[in-house]
N, C-alpha and C positions, 0 to 999 in steps of 0.2 A: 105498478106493483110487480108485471111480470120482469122488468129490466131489474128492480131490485133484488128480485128471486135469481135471474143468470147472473148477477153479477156476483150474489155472495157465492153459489153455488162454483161459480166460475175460480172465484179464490178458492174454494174449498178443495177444489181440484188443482191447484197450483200447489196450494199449502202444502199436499199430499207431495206432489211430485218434487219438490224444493226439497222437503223433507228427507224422503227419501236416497235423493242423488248426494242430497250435504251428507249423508249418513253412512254411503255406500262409499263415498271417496274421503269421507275421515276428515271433514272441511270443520273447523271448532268456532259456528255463528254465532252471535247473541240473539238473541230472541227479537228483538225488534230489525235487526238488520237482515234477517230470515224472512219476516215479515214487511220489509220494503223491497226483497224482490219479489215477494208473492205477487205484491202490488203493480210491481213493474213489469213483470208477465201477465196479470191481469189487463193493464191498462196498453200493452203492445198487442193483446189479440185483438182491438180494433187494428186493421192494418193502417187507416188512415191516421195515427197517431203517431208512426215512426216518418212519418211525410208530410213537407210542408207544401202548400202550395201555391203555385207559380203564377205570374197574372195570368201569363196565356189559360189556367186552366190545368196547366199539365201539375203532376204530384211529383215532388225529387224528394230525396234527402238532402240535407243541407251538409258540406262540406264541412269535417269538423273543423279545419281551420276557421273557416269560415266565423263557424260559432264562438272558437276561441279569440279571432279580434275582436268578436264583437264585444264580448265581455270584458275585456280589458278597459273597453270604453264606457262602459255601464256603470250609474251607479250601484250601490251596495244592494238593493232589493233585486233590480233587474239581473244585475252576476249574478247573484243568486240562482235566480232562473235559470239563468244563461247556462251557468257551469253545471246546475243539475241537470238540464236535457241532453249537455257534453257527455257528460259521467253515462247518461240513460242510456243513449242511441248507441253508444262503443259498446256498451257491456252486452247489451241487446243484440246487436249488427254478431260482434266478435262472436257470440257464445251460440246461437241459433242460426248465423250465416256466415259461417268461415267460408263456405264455398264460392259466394258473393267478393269477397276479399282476394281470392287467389288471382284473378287476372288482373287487379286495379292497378295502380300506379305505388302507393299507398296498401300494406296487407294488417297484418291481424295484431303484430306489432304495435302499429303505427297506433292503431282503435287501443291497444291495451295501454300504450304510454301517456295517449291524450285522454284518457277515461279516467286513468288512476290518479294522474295529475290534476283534474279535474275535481273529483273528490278530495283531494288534499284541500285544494283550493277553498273545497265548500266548507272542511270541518274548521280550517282556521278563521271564513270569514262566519263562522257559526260557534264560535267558540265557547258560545256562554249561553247557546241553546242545547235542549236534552238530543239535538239530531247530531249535535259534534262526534259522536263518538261513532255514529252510524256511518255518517263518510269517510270517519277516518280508518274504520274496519273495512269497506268497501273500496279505500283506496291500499291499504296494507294486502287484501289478501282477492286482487281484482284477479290477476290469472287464474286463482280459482276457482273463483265465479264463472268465468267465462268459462272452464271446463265442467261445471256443473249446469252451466246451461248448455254448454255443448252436448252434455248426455242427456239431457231431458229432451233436446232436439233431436238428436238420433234417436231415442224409444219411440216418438209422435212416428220419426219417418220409417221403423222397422214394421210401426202396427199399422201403418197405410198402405204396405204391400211393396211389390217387388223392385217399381222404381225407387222408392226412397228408401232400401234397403242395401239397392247398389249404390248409392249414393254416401250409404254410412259405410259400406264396405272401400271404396274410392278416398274416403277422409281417411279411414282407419290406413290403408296399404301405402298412404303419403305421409301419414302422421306419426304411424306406429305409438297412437296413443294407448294407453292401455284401461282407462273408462271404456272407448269405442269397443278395442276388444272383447270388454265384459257384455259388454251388450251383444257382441255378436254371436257370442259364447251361449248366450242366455236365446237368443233367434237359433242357435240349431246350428250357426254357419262358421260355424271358426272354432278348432279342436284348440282348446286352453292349452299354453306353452306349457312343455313339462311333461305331457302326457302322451305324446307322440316318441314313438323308439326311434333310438339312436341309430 
């Protein structure tokens, strides 16, 4: 009963913050595609569900190519699969760890081209299910996503204190995004452009 109670409670607290950041950066969801990243933020705060694990024991992520031959070789239910944890893990990775991304071989790029393609993949071979039009919105407006998770990522790391605050300030002074800035704006630490004299 108690895991039923954090888990809704847990979406309840996603809902909000999805909500919100879709709201604040003007992102135009459907209602159920809103509601599958809720999920997908639910279902990534086990951390052990963005990792697969290895014989030895050890926990990696799976290369997304990786994933992506494997799905070519899949039948129709298995891609399925296959391409939704493609689509998951980029959107996830990209949107809550771009910083993860900046030294790899492979950057944030790479996770937004093999996510979005991904979901295309899903709504055509779902095309005659009600989730078609979810992946296909998921794949049309995935950089947004991924900046809408990027600011929900920065608020988690400005209210844990001052490491993960330099950390959104370090994304923000690389990125020059202007969500990051709102939020820093909103922390106390960054004068809003504009208002500073000439």
């Amino acid at each position: 009963m108690s895991d039923l109670v954090l888990g809704s409670s847990l979406k309840e607290f996603f809902r909000l913050l999805v909500g919100d950041a879709v709201n604040r950066q003007r992102v135009s969801l459907g209602e159920v595609t809103e509601f599958y990243l809720v999920n997908l933020l639910s279902e990534f705060a086990a951390a052990e569900k963005l990792f697969t694990e290895e014989l030895d024991g050890k926990k990696e992520t799976e290369a997304l190519a990786i994933l992506y031959h494997r799905a070519l070789q899949q039948e129709r239910e298995e891609k399925i699969k296959t391409l939704r944890r493609l689509g998951d893990v980029s959107l996830y990775t990209a949107g809550f760890f771009p910083d993860s991304l900046r030294d790899r071989a492979v950057g944030s790029d790479y996770y937004i081209q093999m996510g979005g393609s991904a979901y295309a993949q899903l709504a055509q071979l779902s095309q005659h299910s009600s989730f078609a039009s979810v992946y296909w919105e998921l794949h049309q407006k995935f950089r947004s996503l991924v900046e809408v998770l990027e600011e929900i990522s920065a608020r988690g790391m400005c209210a844990a204190g001052p490491q993960g605050t330099v950390k959104v300030f370090e994304n923000y002074a690389r990125t020059g995004s202007g969500h990051l800035e709102q939020v820093l704006v909103e922390a106390g630490l960054v004068v809003p452009k504009g208002i500073l004299p000439n």
